[in-house]
TIVEX-206664 format. One record per residue (C-alpha): residue number from 1; residue in one letter; x negated, y negated, z negated. Coordinates in nm, 3 decimals, always signed. Example, Ala and Ser with C-alpha at 12.3 -4.5 7.8 and 13.67 -1.06 7.14 Angstrom:
% residues 2
LUMGU   resi   resn         x         y         z
LUMGU      1      a    -1.230    +0.450    -0.780
LUMGU      2      s    -1.367    +0.106    -0.714
***
This chain:
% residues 347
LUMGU   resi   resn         x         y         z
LUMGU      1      x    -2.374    -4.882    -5.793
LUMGU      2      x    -2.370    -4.602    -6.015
LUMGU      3      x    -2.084    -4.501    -6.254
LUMGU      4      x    -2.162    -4.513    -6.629
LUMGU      5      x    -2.008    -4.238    -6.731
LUMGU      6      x    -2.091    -3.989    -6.381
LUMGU      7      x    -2.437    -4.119    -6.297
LUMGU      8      x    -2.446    -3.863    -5.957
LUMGU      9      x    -2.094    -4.052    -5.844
LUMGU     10      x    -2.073    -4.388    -5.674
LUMGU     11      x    -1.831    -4.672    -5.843
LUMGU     12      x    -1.531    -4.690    -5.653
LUMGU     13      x    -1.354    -4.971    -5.888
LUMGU     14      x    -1.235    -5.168    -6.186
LUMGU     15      x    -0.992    -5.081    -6.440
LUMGU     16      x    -0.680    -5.380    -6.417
LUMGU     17      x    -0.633    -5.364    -6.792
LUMGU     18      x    -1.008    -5.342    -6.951
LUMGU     19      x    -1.212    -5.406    -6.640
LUMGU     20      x    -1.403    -5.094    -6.652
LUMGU     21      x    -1.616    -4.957    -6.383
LUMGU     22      x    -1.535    -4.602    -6.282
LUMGU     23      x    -1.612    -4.352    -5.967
LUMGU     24      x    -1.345    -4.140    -5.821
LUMGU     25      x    -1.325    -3.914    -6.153
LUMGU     26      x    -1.280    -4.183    -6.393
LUMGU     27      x    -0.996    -4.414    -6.269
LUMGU     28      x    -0.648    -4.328    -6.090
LUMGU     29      x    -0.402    -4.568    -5.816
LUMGU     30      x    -0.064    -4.730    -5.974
LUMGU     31      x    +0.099    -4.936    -5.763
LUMGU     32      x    -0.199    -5.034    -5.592
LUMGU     33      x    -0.476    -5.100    -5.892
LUMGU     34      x    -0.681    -4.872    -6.036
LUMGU     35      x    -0.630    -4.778    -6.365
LUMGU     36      x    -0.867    -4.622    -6.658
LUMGU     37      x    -0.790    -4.302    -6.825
LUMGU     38      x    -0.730    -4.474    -7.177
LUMGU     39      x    -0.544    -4.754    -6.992
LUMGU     40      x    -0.265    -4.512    -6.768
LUMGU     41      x    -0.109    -4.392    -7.100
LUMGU     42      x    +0.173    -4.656    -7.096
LUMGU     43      x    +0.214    -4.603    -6.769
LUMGU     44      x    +0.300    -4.214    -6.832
LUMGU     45      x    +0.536    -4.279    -7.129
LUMGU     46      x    +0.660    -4.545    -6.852
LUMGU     47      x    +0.711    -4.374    -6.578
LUMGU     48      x    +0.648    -3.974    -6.701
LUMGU     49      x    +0.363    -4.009    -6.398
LUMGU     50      x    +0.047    -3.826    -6.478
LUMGU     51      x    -0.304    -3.964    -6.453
LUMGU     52      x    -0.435    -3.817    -6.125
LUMGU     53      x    -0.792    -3.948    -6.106
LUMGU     54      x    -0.877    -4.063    -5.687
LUMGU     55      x    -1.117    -3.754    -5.646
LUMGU     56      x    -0.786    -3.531    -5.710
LUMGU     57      x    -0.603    -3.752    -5.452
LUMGU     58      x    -0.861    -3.731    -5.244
LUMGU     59      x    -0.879    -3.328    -5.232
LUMGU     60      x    -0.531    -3.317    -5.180
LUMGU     61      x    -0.548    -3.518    -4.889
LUMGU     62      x    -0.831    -3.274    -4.808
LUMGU     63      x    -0.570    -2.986    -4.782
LUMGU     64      x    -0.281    -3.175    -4.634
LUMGU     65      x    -0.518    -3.210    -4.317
LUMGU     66      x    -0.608    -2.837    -4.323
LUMGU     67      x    -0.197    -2.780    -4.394
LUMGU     68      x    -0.132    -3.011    -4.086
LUMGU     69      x    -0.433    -2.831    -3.850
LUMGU     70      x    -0.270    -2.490    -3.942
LUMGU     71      x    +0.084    -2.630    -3.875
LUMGU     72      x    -0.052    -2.717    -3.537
LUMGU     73      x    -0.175    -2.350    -3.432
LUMGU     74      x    +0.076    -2.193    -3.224
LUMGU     75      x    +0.389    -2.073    -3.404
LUMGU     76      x    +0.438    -1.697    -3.240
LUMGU     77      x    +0.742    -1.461    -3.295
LUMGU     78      x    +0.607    -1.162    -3.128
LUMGU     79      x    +0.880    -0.835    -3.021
LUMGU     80      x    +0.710    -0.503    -2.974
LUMGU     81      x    +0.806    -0.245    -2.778
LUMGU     82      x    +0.941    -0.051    -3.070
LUMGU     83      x    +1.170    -0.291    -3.187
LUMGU     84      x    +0.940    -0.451    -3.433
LUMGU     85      x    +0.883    -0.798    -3.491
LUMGU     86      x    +0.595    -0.972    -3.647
LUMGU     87      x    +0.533    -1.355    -3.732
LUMGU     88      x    +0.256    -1.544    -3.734
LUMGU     89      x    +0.033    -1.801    -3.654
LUMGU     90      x    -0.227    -1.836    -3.319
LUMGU     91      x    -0.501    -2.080    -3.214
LUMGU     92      x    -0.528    -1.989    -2.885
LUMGU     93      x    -0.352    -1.701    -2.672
LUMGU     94      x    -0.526    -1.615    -2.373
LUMGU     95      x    -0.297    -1.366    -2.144
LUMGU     96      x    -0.617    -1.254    -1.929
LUMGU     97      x    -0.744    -1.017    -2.250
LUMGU     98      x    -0.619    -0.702    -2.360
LUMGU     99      x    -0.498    -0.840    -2.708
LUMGU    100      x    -0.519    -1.125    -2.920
LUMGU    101      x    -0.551    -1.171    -3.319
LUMGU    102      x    -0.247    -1.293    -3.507
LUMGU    103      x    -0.264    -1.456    -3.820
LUMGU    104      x    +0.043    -1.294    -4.013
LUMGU    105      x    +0.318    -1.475    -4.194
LUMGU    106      x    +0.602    -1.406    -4.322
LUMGU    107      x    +0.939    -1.487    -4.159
LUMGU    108      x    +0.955    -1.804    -4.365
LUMGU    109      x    +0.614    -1.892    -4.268
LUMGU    110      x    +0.386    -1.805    -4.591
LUMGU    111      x    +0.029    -1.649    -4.495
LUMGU    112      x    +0.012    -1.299    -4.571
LUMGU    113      x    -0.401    -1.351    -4.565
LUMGU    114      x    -0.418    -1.065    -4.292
LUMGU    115      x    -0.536    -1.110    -3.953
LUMGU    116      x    -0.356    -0.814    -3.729
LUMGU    117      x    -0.497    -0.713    -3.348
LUMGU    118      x    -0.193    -0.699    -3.085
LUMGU    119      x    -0.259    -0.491    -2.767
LUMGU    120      x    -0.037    -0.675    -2.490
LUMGU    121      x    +0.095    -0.312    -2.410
LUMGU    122      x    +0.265    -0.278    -2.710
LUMGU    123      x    +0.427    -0.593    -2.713
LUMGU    124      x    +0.747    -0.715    -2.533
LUMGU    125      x    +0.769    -1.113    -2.497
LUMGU    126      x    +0.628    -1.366    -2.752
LUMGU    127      x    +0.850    -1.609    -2.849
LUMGU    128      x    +0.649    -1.955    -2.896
LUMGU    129      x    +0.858    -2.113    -3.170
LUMGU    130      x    +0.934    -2.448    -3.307
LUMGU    131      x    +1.000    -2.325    -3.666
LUMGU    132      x    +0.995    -1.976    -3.822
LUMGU    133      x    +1.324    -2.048    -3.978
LUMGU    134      x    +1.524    -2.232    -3.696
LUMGU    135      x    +1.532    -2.595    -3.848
LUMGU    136      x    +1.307    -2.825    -3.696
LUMGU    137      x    +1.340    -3.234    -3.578
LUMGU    138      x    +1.387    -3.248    -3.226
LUMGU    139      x    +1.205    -3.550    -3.201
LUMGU    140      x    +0.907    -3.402    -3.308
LUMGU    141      x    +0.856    -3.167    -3.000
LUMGU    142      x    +0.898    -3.376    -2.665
LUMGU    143      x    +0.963    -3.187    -2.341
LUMGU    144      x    +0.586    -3.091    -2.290
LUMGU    145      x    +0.670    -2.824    -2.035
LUMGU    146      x    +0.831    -2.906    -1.644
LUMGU    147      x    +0.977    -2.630    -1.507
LUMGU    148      x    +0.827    -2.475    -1.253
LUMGU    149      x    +0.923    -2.197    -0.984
LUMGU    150      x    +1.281    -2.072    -0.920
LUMGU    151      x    +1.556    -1.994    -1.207
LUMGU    152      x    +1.502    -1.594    -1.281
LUMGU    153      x    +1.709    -1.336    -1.489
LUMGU    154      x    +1.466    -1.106    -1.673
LUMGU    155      x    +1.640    -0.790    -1.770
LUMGU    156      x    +1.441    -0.562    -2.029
LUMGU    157      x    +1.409    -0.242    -2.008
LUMGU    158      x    +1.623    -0.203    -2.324
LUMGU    159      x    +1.883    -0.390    -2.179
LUMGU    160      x    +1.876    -0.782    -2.286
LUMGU    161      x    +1.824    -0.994    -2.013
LUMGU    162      x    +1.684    -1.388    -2.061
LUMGU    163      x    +1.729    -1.669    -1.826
LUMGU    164      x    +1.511    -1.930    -1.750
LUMGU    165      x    +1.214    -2.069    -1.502
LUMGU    166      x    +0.912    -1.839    -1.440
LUMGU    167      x    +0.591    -2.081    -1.492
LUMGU    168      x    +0.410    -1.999    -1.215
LUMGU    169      x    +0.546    -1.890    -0.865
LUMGU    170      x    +0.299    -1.604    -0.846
LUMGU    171      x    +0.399    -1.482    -1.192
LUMGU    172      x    +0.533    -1.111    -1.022
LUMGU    173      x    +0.131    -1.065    -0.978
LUMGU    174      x    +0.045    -1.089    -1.307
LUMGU    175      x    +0.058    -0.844    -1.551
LUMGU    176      x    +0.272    -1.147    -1.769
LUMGU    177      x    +0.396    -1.443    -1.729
LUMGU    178      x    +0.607    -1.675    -1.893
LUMGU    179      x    +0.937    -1.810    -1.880
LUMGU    180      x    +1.069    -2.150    -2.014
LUMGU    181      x    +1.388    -2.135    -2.113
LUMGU    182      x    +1.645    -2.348    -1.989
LUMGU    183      x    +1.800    -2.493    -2.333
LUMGU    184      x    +1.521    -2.735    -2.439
LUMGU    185      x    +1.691    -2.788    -2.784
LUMGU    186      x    +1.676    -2.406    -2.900
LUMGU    187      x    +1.424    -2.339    -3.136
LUMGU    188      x    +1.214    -2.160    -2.858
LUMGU    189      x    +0.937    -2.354    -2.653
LUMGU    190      x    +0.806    -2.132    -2.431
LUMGU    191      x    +0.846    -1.728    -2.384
LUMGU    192      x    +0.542    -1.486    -2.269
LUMGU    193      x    +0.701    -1.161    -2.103
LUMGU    194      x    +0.484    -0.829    -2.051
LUMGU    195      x    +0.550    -0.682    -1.747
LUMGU    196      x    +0.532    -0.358    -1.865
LUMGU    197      x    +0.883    -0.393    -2.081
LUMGU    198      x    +1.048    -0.536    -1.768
LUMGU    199      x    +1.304    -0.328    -1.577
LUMGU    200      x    +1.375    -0.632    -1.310
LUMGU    201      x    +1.355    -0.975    -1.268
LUMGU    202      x    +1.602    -1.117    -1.041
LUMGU    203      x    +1.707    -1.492    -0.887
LUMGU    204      x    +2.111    -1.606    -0.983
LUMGU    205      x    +2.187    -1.470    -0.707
LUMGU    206      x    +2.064    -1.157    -0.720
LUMGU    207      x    +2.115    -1.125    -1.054
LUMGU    208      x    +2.499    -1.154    -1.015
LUMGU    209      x    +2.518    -0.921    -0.701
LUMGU    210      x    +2.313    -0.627    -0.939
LUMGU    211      x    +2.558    -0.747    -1.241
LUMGU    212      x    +2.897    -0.704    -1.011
LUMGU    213      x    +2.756    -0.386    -0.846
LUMGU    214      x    +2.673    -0.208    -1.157
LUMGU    215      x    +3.011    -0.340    -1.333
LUMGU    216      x    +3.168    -0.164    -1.064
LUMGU    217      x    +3.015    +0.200    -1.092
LUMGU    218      x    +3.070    +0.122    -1.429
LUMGU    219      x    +3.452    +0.074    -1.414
LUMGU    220      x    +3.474    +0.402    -1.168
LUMGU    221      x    +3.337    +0.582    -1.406
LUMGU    222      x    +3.523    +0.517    -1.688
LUMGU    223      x    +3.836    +0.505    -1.486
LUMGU    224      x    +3.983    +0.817    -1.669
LUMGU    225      x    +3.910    +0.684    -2.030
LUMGU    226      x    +4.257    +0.599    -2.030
LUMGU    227      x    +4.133    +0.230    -2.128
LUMGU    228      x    +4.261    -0.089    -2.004
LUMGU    229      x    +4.059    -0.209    -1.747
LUMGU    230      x    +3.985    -0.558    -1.976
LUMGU    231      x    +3.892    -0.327    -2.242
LUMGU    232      x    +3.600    -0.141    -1.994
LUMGU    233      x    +3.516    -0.475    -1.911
LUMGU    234      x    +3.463    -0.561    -2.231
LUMGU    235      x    +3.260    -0.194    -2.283
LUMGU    236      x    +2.999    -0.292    -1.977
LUMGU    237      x    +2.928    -0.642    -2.101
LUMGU    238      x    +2.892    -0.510    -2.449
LUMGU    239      x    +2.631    -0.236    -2.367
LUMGU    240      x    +2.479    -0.530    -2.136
LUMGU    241      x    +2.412    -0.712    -2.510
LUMGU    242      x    +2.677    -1.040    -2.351
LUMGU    243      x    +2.897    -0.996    -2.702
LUMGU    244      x    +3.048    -1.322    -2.616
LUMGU    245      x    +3.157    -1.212    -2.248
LUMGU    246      x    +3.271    -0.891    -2.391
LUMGU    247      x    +3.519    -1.055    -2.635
LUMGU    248      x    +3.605    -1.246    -2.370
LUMGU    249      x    +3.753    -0.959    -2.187
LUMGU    250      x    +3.885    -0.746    -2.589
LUMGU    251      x    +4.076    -1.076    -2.626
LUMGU    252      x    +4.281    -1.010    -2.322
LUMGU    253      x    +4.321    -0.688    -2.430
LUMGU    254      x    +4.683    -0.598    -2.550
LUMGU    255      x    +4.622    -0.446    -2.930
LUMGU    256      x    +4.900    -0.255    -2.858
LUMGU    257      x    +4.804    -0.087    -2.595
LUMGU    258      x    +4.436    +0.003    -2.725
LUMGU    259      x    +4.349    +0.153    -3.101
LUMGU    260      x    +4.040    +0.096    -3.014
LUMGU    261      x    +3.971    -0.277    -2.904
LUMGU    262      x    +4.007    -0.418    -3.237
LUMGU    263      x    +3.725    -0.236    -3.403
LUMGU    264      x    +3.533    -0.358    -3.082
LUMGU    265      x    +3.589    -0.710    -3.105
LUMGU    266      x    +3.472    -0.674    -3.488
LUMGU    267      x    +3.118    -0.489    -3.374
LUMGU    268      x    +3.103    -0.741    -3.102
LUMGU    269      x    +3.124    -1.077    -3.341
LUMGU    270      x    +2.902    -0.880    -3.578
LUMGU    271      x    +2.642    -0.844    -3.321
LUMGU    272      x    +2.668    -1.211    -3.179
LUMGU    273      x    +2.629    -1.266    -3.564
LUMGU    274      x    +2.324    -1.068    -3.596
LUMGU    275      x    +2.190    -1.189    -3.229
LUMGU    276      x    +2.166    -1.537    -3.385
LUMGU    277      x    +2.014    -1.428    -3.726
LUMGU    278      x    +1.724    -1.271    -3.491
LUMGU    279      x    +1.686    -1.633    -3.316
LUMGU    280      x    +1.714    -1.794    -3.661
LUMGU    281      x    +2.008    -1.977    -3.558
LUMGU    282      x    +2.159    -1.949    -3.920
LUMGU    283      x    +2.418    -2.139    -3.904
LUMGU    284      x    +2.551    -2.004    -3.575
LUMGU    285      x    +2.527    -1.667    -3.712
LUMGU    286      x    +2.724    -1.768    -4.016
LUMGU    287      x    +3.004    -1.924    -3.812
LUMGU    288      x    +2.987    -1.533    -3.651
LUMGU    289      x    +2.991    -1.348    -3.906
LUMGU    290      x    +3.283    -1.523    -4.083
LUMGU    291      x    +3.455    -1.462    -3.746
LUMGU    292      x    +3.398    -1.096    -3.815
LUMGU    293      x    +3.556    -1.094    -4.140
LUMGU    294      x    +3.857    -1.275    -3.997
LUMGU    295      x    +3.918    -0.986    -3.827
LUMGU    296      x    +3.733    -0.728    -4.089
LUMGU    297      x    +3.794    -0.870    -4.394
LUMGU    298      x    +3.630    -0.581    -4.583
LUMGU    299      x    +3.341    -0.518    -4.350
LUMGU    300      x    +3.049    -0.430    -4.575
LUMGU    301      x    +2.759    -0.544    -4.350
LUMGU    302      x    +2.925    -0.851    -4.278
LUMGU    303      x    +2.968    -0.955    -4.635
LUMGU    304      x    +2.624    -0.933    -4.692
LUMGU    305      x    +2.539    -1.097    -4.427
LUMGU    306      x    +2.722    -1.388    -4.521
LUMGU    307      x    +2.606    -1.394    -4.883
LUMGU    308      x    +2.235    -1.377    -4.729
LUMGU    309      x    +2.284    -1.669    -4.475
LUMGU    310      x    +2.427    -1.871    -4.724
LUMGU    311      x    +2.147    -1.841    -4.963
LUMGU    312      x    +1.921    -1.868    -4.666
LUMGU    313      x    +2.102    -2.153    -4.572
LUMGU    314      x    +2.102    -2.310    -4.942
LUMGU    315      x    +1.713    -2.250    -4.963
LUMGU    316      x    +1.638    -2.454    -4.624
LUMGU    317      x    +1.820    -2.760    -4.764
LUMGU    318      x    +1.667    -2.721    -5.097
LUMGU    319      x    +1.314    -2.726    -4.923
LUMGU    320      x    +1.426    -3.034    -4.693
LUMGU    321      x    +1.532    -3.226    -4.986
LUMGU    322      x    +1.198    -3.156    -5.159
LUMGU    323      x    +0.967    -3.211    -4.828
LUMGU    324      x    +1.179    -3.539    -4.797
LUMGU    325      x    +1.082    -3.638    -5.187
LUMGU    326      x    +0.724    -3.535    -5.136
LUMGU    327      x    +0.719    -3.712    -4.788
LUMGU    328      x    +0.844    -4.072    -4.943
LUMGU    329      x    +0.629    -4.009    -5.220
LUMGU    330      x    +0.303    -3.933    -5.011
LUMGU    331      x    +0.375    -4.268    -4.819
LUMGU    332      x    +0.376    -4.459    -5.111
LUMGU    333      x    +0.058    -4.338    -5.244
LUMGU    334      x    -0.046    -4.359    -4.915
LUMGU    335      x    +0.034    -4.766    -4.931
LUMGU    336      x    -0.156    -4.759    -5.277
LUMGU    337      x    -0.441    -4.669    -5.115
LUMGU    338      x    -0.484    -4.879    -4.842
LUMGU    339      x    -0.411    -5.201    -5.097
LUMGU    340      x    -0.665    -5.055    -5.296
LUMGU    341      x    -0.912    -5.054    -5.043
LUMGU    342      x    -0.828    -5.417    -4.927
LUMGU    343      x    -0.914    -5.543    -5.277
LUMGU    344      x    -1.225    -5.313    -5.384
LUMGU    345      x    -1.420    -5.343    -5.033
LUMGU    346      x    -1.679    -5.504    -5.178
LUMGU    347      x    -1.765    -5.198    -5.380
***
């Protein structure tokens, strides 16, 4: 049946009130009946809920789906070389090619409409995310990947080091491989590290021996510093990017017997502080910077950083509250419908 006032457009429906036949143009869903143009105006002063004829429903449900299929490319936080980092968005990433294409983002996610090439020799590890921003529902990624092979240290060749389990046993003949890491609620799934940016890769075991070894050429050589030893503890686990094992070792530091320890244990909170920010753990890195103005009170860098994570923070929430709304809103459309459909099937 054709609609009287769209002759191209099939009838979809009835107005409740004046029992008009419309297509998807002419009539709009309230509480599950369809409603006329003329006839939704009480409704509005009602409710102050717009007349959305079906056909602009139906479009928007168009673009939810292509929303959701973008959501479910792969999430990529990629580190170069040069201590860049660029965000973005992947269908597929295959790690036999010399590069792959990389829908950019911004770090809050938008589309930047720009589609970069990424040589794997410029890169150092991909992080496959969860969320851009570090705030995601646990429940909606499932431990997808088993751990396989033994428990490795990767050390960088610019010093950080991640743990975790290399995916494949044969991974030291690839030129990368990746590494799962071993706290399945961080905001990281999965890590692909280029070879090329690696200065070792080592079991626990090994690991510890290469850590104790070089801690002890270490403390030789800065035997004369005229240091306490905690305090060139505290130096080598600092320049080894451990912040947290370094103030460890400046907290059993006596202040009085170092100037310098205090203004260490400040950089070394900044840094955890900042270490988070770059993980978008924003809440952690708030905690850490406070920490640093505990013992800094007027540390510039610091203070800004806490004014930023806060507003970060307050912008997250404001978006969860909205995506919340919009999410018990879309369900009860989404009940309109199918009530909708139930009645007007014979149509």
């Amino acid at each position: 049946m054709q609609c009287p006032r769209h002759p191209k457009d099939d009838v979809v429906g009835y107005c409740k009130i004046c029992g008009e036949l419309g297509c998807a143009e002419c009539l709009a869903i309230y509480d599950g009946e369809f409603y006329c143009r003329k006839d939704f105006k009480p409704i509005t002063q009602k409710t102050g809920r717009e007349f959305t004829p079906l056909a602009a429903v139906r479009a928007q449900d168009k673009r939810t789906e292509k929303a959701q299929h973008r959501d479910a490319r792969q999430r990529l936080v990629v580190h170069m070389k040069g201590g860049e980092v660029l965000y973005g968005f992947c269908y597929a990433l295959r790690i036999e090619d010399p590069q792959f294409y990389l829908e950019r983002s911004t770090r809050e996610g938008a589309l930047m409409n720009r589609r970069d090439r990424v040589a794997y020799d410029d890169i150092k590890a991909i992080f496959y995310v969860k969320s851009f921003d570090g705030r995601f529902e646990p429940g909606d990624f499932p431990d997808r990947h088993v751990a396989e092979g033994e428990e490795v240290y990767v050390k960088f060749r610019d010093g950080e080091v991640l743990k975790g389990h290399a995916a494949h046993t044969n991974s030291s003949e690839s030129p990368r491989f990746y590494l799962l890491p071993d706290d399945h609620e961080s905001n990281n799934i999965t890590i692909l590290i280029e070879r090329t940016a690696v200065a070792g890769i080592y079991s626990e075991q090994q690991y510890q021996a290469h850590l104790n070894q070089s801690l002890a050429q270490y403390i030789e050589a800065q035997r004369d510093s005229g240091h306490p030893e905690d305090e060139i503890r505290g130096d080598f686990y600092f320049h080894q990017h451990q912040y947290d094992v370094a103030l460890n070792w400046y907290n059993k530091v006596d202040l009085a017997s170092s100037h310098s320890v205090h203004a260490k244990m400040v950089a070394a909170s900044y840094n955890m502080g900042a270490t988070y920010i770059r993980e978008h753990e924003y809440y952690k890195a708030l905690q850490w910077m406070r920490h640093c103005l505990q013992l800094d009170p007027s540390h510039p860098k610091a203070m800004k950083k806490v004014r930023d994570l806060m507003h970060q923070i307050e912008k997250m929430e404001r978006r969860d509250r909205r995506d919340h709304k919009k999410e018990k809103i879309a369900k009860k459309e989404e009940k309109e419908k199918e009530q909708t459909i139930s009645k007007v099937g014979f149509f």
